[in-house]
matplotlib code that plots the C-alpha trace (Angstrom):
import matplotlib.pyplot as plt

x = [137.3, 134.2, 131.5, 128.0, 128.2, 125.0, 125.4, 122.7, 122.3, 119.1, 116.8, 118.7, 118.1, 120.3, 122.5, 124.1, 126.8, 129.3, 132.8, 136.3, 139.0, 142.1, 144.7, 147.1, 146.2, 143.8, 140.5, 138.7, 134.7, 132.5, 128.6, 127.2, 123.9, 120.2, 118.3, 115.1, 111.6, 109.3, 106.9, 104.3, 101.4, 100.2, 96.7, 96.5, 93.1, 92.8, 90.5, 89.0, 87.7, 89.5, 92.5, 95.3, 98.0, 101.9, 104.1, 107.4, 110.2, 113.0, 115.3, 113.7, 115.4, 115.2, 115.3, 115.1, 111.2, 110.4, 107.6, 108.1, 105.3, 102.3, 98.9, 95.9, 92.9, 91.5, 89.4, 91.7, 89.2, 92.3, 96.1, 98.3, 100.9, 104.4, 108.3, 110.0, 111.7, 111.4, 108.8, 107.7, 104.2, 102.3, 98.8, 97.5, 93.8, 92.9, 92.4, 94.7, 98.4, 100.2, 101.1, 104.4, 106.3, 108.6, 107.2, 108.6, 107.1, 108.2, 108.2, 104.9, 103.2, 100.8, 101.4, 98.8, 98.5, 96.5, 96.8, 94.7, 94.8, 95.3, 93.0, 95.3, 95.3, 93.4, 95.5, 94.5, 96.2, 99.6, 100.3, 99.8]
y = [55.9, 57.8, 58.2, 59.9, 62.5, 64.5, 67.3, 68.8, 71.6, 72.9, 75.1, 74.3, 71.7, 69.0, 68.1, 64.7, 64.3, 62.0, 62.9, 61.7, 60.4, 59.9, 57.8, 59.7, 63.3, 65.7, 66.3, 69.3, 69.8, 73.0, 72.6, 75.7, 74.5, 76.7, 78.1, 76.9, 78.6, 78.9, 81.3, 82.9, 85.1, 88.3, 89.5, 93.3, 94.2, 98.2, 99.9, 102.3, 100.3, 101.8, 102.1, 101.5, 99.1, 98.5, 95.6, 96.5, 93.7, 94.9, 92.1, 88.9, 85.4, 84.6, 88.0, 87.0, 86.2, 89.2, 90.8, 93.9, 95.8, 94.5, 97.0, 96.1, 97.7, 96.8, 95.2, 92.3, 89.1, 86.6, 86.8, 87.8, 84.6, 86.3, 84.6, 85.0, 88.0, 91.6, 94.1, 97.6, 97.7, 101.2, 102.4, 105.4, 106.6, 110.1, 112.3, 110.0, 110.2, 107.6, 104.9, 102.8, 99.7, 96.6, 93.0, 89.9, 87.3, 83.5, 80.4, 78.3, 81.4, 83.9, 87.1, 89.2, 92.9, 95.6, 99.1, 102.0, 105.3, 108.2, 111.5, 113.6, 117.9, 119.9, 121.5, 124.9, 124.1, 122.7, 125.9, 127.9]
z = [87.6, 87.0, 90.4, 90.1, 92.9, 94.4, 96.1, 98.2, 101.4, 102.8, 100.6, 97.6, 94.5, 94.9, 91.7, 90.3, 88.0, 86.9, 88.4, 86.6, 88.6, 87.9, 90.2, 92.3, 90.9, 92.8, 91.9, 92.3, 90.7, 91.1, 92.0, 92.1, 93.8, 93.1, 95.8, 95.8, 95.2, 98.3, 98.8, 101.4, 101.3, 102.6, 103.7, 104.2, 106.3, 105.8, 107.8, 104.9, 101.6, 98.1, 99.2, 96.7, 98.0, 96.7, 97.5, 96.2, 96.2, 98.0, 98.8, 97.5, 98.3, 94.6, 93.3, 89.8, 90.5, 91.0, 88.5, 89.9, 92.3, 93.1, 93.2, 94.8, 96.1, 99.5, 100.6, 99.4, 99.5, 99.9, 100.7, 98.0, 96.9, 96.6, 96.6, 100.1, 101.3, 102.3, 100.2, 101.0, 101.9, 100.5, 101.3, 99.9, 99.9, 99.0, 102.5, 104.3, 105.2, 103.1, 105.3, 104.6, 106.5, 105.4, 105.5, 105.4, 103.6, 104.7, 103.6, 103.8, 106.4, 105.9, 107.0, 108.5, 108.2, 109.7, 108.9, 110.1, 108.4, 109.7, 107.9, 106.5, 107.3, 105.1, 102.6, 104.3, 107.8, 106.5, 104.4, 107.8]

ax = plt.figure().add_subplot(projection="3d")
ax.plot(x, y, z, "-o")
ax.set_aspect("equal")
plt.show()
């Protein structure tokens, strides 16, 4: 006979379908199941105001959300929304040694984020 079937797992979106059976044959049927969306946020407290800030997606959960990198310039007044997974987190200011680290972003948390620049050499001494 035919049986509507649901399949679900964790973090996935569930499917139903009608399944055909036949008697005394073996039946086989494919779900391929989706991942679900979730996302986090981020909120990146620099310690100098101007600074230019990249979130690069570098291994997303869902990486077909991704909208490539995200620029912002700090002060940031409110955490960033993003998908879950792992981004590179860039901050450059002019005078200041570029400062770099991966983040996580998971499901349902905010993720907090201080970063303190360090000046940079004068062009003058590195040469020496």
């Amino acid at each position: 006979g035919t049986y509507e079937v649901e399949v679900e797992a964790p973090e996935y979106i569930a499917q139903m379908r009608p399944v055909s059976l036949e008697s005394k044959k073996a039946a086989s049927e494919r779900f391929d199941l989706e991942k679900q969306t979730f996302f986090g946020s981020v909120l990146v407290a620099v310690d100098q105001p101007g600074a230019t800030l990249k979130l690069i997606p570098k291994n997303l959960d869902k990486p077909e959300l991704s909208q490539g990198e995200v620029a912002l310039t700090s002060p940031l007044k409110e955490p960033a929304k993003l998908p879950t997974g792992k981004y590179l987190l860039e901050v450059n200011l002019n005078g200041y040694d570029r400062w770099i680290r991966h983040i996580y972003i998971t499901r349902d948390q905010k993720t907090d984020v201080d970063v303190r620049l360090t000046k940079a050499l004068p062009i003058e001494l590195k040469a020496q």
